[in-house]
N, C-alpha and C positions, 0 to 999 in steps of 0.2 A: 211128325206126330208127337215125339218129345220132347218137344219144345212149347206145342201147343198144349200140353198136360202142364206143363209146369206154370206154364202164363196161365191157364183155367184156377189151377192150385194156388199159384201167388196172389191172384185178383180175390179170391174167394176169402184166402185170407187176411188180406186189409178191408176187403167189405163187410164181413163180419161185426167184426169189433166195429169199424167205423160205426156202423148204423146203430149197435148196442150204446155208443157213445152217445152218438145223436140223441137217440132214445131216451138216457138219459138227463142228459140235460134239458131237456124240453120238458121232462118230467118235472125233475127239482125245480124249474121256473114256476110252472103251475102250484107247487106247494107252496113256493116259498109265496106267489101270489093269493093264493088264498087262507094262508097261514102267514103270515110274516116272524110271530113271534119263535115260531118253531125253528128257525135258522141254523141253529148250531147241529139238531139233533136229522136235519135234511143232508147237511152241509157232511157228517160224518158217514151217511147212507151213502152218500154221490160220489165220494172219495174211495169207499171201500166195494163200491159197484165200476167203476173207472179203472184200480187194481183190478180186481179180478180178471176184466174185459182184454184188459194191457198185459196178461200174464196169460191168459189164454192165446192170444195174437202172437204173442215170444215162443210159446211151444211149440205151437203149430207152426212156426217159422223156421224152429231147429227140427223140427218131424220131415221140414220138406228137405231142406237142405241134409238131413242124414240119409233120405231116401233120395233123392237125383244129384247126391253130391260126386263128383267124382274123384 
């Protein structure tokens, strides 16, 4: 059964962020298609939504491993 918590908790945690990423990006393409000249001002949202995403996924990754680490 603990081992299945932790594969539930691991999975959850790269799906997360994954899909956030995803998300992401699919978005900035649509701007950058329907705005082109905006680029820079897209390009600094996408980077600093990608951090966040990537730093939340790190925590959550030392939260599991301090709680079923042995």
């Amino acid at each position: 059964m603990r081992n299945f918590v932790i594969f539930l908790v691991i999975f959850l945690t790269v799906l997360g962020p994954s899909a956030v990423i995803a998300t992401i990006g699919y978005a900035s393409i649509r701007a950058l298609g329907r705005n082109p000249s905006a680029a820079q001002k897209i390009l600094q949202a996408m980077i600093i939504s990608l951090v966040f995403a990537e730093s939340i996924a790190v925590i959550a990754l030392l939260v599991l491993f301090q709680l079923f680490g042995r």
